[in-house]
C-alpha positions as CSV (number, residue, x, y, z in Angstrom):
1,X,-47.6,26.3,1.8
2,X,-51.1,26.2,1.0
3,X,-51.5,29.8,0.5
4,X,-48.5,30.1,-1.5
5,X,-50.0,27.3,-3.8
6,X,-53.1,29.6,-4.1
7,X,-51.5,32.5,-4.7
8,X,-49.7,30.7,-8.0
9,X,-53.0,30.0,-8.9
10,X,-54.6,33.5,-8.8
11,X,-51.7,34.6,-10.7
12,X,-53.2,34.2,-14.2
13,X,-56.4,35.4,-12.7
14,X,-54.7,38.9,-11.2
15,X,-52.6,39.7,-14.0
16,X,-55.7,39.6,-16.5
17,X,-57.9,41.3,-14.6
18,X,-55.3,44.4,-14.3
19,X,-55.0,44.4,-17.8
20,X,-58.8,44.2,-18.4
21,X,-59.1,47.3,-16.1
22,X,-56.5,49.3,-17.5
23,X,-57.9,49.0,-21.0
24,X,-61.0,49.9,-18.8
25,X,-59.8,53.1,-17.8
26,X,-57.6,53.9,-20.9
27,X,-61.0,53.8,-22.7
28,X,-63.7,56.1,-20.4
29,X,-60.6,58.4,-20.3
30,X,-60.4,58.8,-24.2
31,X,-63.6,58.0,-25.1
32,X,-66.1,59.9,-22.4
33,X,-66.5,63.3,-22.7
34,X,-67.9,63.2,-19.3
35,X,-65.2,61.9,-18.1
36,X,-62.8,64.4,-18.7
37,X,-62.3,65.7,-14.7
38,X,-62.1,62.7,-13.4
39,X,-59.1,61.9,-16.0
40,X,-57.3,65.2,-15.6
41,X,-57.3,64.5,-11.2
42,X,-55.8,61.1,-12.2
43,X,-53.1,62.1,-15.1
44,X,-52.2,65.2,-12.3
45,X,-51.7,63.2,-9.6
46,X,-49.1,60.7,-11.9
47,X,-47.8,63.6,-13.0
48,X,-47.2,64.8,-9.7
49,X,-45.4,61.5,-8.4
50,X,-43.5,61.1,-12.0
51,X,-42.1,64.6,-11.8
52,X,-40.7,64.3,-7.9
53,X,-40.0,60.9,-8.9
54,X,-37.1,61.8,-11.8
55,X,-37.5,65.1,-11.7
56,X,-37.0,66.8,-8.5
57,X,-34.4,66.5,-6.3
58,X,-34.4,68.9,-3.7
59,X,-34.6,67.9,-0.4
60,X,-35.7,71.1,1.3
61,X,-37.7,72.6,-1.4
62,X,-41.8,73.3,-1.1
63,X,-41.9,70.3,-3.7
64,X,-40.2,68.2,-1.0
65,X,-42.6,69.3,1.9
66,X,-45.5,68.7,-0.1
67,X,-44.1,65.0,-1.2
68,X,-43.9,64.8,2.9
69,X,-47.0,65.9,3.4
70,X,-48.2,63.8,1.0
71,X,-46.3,60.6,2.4
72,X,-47.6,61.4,5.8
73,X,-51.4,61.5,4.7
74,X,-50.8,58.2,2.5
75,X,-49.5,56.4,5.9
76,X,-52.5,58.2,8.1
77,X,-55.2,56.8,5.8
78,X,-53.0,53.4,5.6
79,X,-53.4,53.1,9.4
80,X,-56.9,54.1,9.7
81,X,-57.8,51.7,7.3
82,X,-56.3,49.0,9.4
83,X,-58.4,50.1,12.0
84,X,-61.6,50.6,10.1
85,X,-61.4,47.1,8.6
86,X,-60.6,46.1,12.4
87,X,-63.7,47.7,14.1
88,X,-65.5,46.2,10.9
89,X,-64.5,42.3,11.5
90,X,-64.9,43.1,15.4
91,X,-61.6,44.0,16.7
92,X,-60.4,47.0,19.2
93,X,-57.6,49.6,18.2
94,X,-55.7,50.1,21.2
95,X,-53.6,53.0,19.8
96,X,-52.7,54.3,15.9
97,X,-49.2,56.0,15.7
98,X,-48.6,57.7,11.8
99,X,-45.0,59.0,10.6
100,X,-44.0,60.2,7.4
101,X,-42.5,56.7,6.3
102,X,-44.1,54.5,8.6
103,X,-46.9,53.9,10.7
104,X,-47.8,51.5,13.7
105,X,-51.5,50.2,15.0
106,X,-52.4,47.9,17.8
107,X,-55.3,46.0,17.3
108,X,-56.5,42.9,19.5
109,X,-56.5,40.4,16.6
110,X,-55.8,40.4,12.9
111,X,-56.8,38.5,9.5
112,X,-56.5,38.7,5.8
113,X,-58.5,41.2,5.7
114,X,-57.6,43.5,8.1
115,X,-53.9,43.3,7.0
116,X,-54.3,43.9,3.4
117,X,-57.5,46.5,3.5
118,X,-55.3,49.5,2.9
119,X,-53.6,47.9,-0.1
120,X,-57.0,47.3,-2.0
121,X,-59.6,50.1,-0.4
122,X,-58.9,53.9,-1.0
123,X,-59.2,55.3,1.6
124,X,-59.5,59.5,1.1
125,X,-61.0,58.0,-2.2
126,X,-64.1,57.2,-0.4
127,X,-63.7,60.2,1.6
128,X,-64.3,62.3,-1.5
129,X,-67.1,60.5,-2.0
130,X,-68.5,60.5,1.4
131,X,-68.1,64.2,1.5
132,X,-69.8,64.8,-1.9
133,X,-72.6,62.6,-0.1
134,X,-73.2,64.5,2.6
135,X,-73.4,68.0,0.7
136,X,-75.4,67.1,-1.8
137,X,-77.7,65.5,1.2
138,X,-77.3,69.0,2.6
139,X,-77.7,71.4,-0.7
140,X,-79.0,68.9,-3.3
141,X,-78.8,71.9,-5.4
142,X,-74.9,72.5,-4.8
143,X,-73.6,71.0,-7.5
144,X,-70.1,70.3,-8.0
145,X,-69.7,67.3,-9.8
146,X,-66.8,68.4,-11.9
147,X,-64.8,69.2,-8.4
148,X,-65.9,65.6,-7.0
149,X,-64.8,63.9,-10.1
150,X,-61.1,65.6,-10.3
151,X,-60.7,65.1,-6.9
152,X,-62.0,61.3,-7.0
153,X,-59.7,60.7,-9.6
154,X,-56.7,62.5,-8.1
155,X,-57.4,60.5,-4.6
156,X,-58.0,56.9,-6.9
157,X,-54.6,57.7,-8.5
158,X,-52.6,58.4,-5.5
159,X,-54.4,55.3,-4.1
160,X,-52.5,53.4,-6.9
161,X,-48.9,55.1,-6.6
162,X,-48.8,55.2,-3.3
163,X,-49.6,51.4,-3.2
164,X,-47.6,50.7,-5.5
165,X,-45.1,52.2,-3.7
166,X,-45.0,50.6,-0.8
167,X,-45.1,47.3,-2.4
168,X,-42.1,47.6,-4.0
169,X,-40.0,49.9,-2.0
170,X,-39.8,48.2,1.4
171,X,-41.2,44.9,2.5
172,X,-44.3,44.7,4.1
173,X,-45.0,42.8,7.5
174,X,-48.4,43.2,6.4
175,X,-47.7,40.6,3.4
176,X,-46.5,38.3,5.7
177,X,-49.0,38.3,8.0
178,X,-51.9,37.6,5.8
179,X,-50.0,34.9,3.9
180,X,-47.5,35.4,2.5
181,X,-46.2,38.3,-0.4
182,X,-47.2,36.2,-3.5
183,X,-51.1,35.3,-2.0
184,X,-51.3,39.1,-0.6
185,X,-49.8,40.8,-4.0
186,X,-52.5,38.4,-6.0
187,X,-55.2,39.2,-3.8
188,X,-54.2,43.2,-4.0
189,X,-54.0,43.0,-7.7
190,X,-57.5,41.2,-7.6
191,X,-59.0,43.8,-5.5
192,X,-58.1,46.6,-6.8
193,X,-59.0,45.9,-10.6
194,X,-62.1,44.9,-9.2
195,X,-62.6,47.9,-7.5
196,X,-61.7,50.2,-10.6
197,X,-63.5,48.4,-12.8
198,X,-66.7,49.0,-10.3
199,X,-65.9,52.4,-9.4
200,X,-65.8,53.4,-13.4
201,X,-69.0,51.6,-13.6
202,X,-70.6,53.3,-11.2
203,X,-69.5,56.9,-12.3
204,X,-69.8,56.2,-16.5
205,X,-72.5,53.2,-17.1
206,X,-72.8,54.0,-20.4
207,X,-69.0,53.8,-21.0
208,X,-68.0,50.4,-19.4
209,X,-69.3,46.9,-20.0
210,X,-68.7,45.5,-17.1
211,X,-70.2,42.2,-17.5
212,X,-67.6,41.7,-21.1
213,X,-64.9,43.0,-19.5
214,X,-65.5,40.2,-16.8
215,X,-65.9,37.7,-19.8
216,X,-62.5,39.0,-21.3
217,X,-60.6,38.8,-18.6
218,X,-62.0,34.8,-17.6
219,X,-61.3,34.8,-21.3
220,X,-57.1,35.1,-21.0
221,X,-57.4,32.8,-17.9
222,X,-59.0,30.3,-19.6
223,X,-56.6,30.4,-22.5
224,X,-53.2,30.8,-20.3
225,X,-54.4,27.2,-18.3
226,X,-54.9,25.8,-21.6
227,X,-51.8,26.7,-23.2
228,X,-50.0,25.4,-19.6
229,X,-52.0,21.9,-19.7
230,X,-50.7,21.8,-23.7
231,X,-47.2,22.7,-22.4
232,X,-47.4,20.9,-19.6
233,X,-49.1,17.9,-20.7
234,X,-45.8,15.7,-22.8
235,X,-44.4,16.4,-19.7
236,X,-46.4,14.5,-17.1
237,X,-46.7,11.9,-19.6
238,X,-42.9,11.5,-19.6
239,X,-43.6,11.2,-15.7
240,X,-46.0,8.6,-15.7
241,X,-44.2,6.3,-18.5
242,X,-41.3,6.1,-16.2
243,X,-43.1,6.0,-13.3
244,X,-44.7,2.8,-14.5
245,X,-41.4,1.7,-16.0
246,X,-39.8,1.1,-12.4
């Protein structure tokens, strides 16, 4: 109950700091010109899902067997995560199965966190970056940072979709198990704006103020609990007179 009661609460908080983050993105992507890679790997990759989304139909088609291969990597990454965030909190992963729709691990205890990692962390995301790491560590002269920025944004958008996804598709034990679906979908909305808001940070300084867009979105919180006290307000004083009337 008291999770649910906190989840309500973050509500306000998670929707504005999506929109604040989308207006985020919106912005480097139309405004930086440096930007332009990372938004053409992230408009493909909607692309991608929107056209075998409404689009395509066929079930045997090489369209199909790379939306497949696609599903299968999502749930692989999914599953890993759960046992990355595991090994990170001090847990053992016993065994990791991964199937094109679902995906199983046994660890020896769970949390919050280890339950909803894969919703908010993206996971080949970081990969890309990893790898980009490690050659430039390797060939600092390599280059390449057109390729690492279409293929970070292609990996950050199929993060979203895929998450999206499977939050509204098929109901998650995961949910469940770290509190219910309204705390976990508030804490995933949270998480991931943060994390996009970071990430842009990170790649175009010059394009996001992060600090404002912190203020903006604490901003439409403040505002939404003043318009519910004002709303709410007549109300509980309706309460209270007949309270003390009896």
């Amino acid at each position: 109950m008291l999770r649910l009661l906190i989840g309500v609460l973050l509500l306000p908080l998670s929707g504005s700091l999506l929109w604040v983050s989308a207006k985020t993105l919106a912005g480097v992507a139309v405004h930086s010109s440096t930007a332009a890679p990372f938004a053409a790997g992230l408009g493909i990759a909607f692309a991608l899902w929107a056209i075998h989304r409404w689009l395509i139909f066929d079930p045997i088609g090489p369209v199909a067997w790379a939306a497949r291969g696609a599903r299968w990597s999502y749930v692989l990454g999914h599953e890993l995560t759960h046992a990355m965030a595991a090994w990170a909190t001090g847990g053992s992963v016993y065994a990791i199965s991964v199937g094109e729709k679902e995906g199983h691990v046994d660890l020896s205890h769970s949390n919050t966190f280890v339950a909803l990692a894969p919703y908010c962390v993206p996971f080949y995301a970081l990969a890309v970056a990893l790898g980009y790491r490690i050659l430039l560590w390797a060939r600092p002269d390599s280059g390449g940072e057109a390729l690492f920025l279409f293929l970070l944004g292609g990996s950050l958008g199929a993060h979203l979709l895929f998450t999206w996804d499977s939050l509204t598709q098929i109901r998650q034990p995961d949910l469940d198990a770290a509190g219910g679906v309204l705390f976990s979908v508030a804490l995933i909305a949270i998480a991931n704006a943060l994390m996009l808001m970071l990430l842009l940070k990170g790649l175009f300084p010059e394009s996001v103020p992060l600090l404002a867009n912190l203020r903006e979105a604490g901003g439409h919180v403040k505002s939404f609990w003043s318009m519910a006290w004002l709303g709410a307000k007549p109300a509980l004083s309706a309460v209270k007179k007949r309270a003390l009337a009896w």
